[in-house]
N, C-alpha and C positions, 0 to 999 in steps of 0.2 A: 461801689459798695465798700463799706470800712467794714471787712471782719472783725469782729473782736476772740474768735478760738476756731484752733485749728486741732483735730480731732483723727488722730493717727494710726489706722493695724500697725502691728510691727513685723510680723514674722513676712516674709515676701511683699513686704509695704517701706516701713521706715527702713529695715534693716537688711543686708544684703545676703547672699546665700550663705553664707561663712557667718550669721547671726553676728555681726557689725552695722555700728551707724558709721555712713563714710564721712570723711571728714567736711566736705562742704556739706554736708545735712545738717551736719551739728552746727557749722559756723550759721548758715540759716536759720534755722530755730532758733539760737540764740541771738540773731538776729528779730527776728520774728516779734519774742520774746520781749525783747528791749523797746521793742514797739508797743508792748503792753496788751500785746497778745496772747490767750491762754492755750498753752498748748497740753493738749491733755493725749495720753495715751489709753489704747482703747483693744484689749488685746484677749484673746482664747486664752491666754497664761494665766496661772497661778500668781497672785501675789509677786509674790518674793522672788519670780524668775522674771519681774516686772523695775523691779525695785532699782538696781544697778544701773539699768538705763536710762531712768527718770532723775537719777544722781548725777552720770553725765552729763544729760540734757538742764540741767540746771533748773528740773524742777520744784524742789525744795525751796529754792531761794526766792521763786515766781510763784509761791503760793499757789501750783497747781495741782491737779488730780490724777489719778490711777485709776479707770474701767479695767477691771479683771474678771478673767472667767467668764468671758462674754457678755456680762455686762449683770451678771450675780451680785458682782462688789464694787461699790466705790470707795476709794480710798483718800486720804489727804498726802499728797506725795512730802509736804514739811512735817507732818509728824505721825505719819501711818494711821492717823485715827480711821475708822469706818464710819462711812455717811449712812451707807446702805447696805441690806445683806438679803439675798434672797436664797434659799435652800433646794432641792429635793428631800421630799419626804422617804425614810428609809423603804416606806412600802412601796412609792416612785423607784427606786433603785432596783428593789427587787425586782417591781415588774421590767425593765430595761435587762437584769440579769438574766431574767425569764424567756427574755425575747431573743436577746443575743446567743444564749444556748442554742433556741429554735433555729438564728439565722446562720449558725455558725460560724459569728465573728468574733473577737477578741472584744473584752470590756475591761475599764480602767476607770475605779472612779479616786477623790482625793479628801486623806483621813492625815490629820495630826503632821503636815507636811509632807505627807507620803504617796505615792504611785500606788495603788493596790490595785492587784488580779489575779489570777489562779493562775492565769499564763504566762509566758514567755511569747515576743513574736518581734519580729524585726520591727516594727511600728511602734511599739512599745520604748523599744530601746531609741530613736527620733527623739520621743518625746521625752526620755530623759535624759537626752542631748540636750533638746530646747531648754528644758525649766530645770535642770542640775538639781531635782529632786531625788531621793534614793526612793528606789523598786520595792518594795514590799508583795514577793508572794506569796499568797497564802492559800492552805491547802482548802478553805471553804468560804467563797467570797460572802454570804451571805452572813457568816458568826462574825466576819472580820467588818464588817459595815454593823460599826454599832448604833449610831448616832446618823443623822442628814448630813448631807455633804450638795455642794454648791455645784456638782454635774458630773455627767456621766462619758464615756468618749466610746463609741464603738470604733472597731478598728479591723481593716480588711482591706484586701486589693482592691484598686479605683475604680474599673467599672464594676466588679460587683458592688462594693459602699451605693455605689449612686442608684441603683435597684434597691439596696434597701433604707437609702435615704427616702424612695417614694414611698416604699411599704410601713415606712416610721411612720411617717405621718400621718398616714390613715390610721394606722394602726392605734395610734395616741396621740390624737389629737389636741389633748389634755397637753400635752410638754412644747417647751420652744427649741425646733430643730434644727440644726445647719452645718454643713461641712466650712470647717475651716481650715482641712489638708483635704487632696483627693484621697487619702486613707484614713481621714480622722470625721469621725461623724460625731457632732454632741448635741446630749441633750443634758436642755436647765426646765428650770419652772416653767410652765406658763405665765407668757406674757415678759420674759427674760429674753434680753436680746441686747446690742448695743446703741441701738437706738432710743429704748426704755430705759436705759440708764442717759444715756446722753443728753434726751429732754429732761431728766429729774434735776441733772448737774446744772443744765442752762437754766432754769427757772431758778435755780440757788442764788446764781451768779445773777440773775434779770438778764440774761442773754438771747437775743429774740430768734429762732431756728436760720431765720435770714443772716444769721451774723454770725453762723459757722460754716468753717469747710469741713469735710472729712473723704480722709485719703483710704484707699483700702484696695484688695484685691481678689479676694475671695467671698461665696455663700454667706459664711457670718459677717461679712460688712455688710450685706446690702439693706438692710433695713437704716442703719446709718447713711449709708450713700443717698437716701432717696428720703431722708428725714432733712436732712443738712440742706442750708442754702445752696450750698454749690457740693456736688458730690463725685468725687473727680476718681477716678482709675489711675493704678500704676498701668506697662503698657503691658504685666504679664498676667491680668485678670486673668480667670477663669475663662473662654474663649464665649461660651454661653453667656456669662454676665455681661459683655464688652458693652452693649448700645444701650446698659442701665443707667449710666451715668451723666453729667454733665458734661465732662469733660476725661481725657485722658493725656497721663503724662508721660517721660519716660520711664523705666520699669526699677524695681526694686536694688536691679547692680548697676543702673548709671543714676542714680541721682534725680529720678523722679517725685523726693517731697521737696528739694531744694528748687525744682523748679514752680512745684506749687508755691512755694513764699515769696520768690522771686517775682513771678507772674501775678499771683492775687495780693498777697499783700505787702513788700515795699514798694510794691509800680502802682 
């Protein structure tokens, strides 16, 4: 099979625990690349803590894309334009405010480049490690949510989250749900996911679902994994997700997207 796009998580997928791409990943990709392969990134991040790495990777110059926010936004990595934009509605928010109260976890959703939440919480502070967005708290999340914003992140120790990742789901069935930290639970629109955006981008492109990979290793890849022609594991998946996949590679700190290029597509 000749892939034509390889479709990548980043956070514990392309990039290592120190949020690094290593250097044979990159020479890969742009390897990859040069093959006239699209490699698109496909990630729970914001934008703009997306951007930096698609500049590395030399996606600007390969006319390729940005999946962010779980697959909320698509992006044109050469000139930022937005393909696609899906929101939560502020009363969506609410009721998620609503719920996290009851469950007593932390919530954080994303306004005008910003982290917003009433709390403080070491999880909190991860995530603005990850996306080098500045914190905004405020003393009443619901006056400071003025407008829809593109998702919500509940946030809590890992086996509690994953108790109320089940009780999300019932509970609102209406939203699309997925851990993509064992402490980061989010929720977007209905029918929002990475895979929903990632058939919209292939049909752009005339890309046929047989003619992608996608790498990942967490909850919110799997709808991707199992959309994709071939849908491959890093080797630190989620332990539960492990036998969803096609295949598995090495893990996030040795160089397991490098051997996906290697392996499917210059061999």
């Amino acid at each position: 099979m000749q892939y034509k796009m390889l479709v990548l998580d980043m956070d514990d997928t392309l990039l290592t625990d120190d949020h690094k791409i290593s250097d044979l990943n990159k020479k890969m990709l742009l390897e990859a690349q040069a093959k006239g392969v699209y490699v698109v990134l496909a990630s729970g991040r914001p934008t703009s803590a997306m951007t930096a790495y698609a500049k590395e990777l030399e996606l600007h110059l390969n006319d390729s894309y940005i999946i962010s926010f779980n697959g909320a936004i698509i992006s044109s990595a050469k000139d930022d334009v937005v393909l696609f934009e899906q929101t939560l509605t502020q009363e969506q928010i609410f009721e998620l405010y609503d719920y996290s109260i009851k469950m007593k976890t932390h919530i954080i959703t994303y306004l005008d480049g910003a982290i917003i939440s009433e709390t403080d919480s070491e999880f909190i502070e991860i995530e603005k490690e990850i996306t080098k967005l500045p914190h905004v708290k405020v003393a009443n999340f619901k006056d400071a949510v003025y407008k829809p914003a593109v998702k919500c992140i509940l946030l809590a120790e890992p086996d509690y989250l994953k108790q109320v990742e089940k009780d999300l789901k019932l509970a609102m069935p209406h939203l699309s749900v997925a851990m993509s930290k064992p402490f980061f639970l989010e929720a977007a629109q209905n029918g929002i996911d990475k895979a929903a955006s990632l058939k919209l981008l292939a049909e752009k492109l005339n890309i046929l679902k047989s003619e992608i990979i996608a790498v990942g290793n967490a909850g919110n890849d799997l709808t991707m994994i199992e959309y994709a022609g071939l849908g491959v594991w890093v080797d630190n998946v989620t332990p539960e997700l492990r036998d969803r996949a096609n295949a598995i590679v090495a893990s996030n700190n040795d160089d397991g997207v490098a051997e996906v290029v290697q392996r499917y597509i210059l061999n």
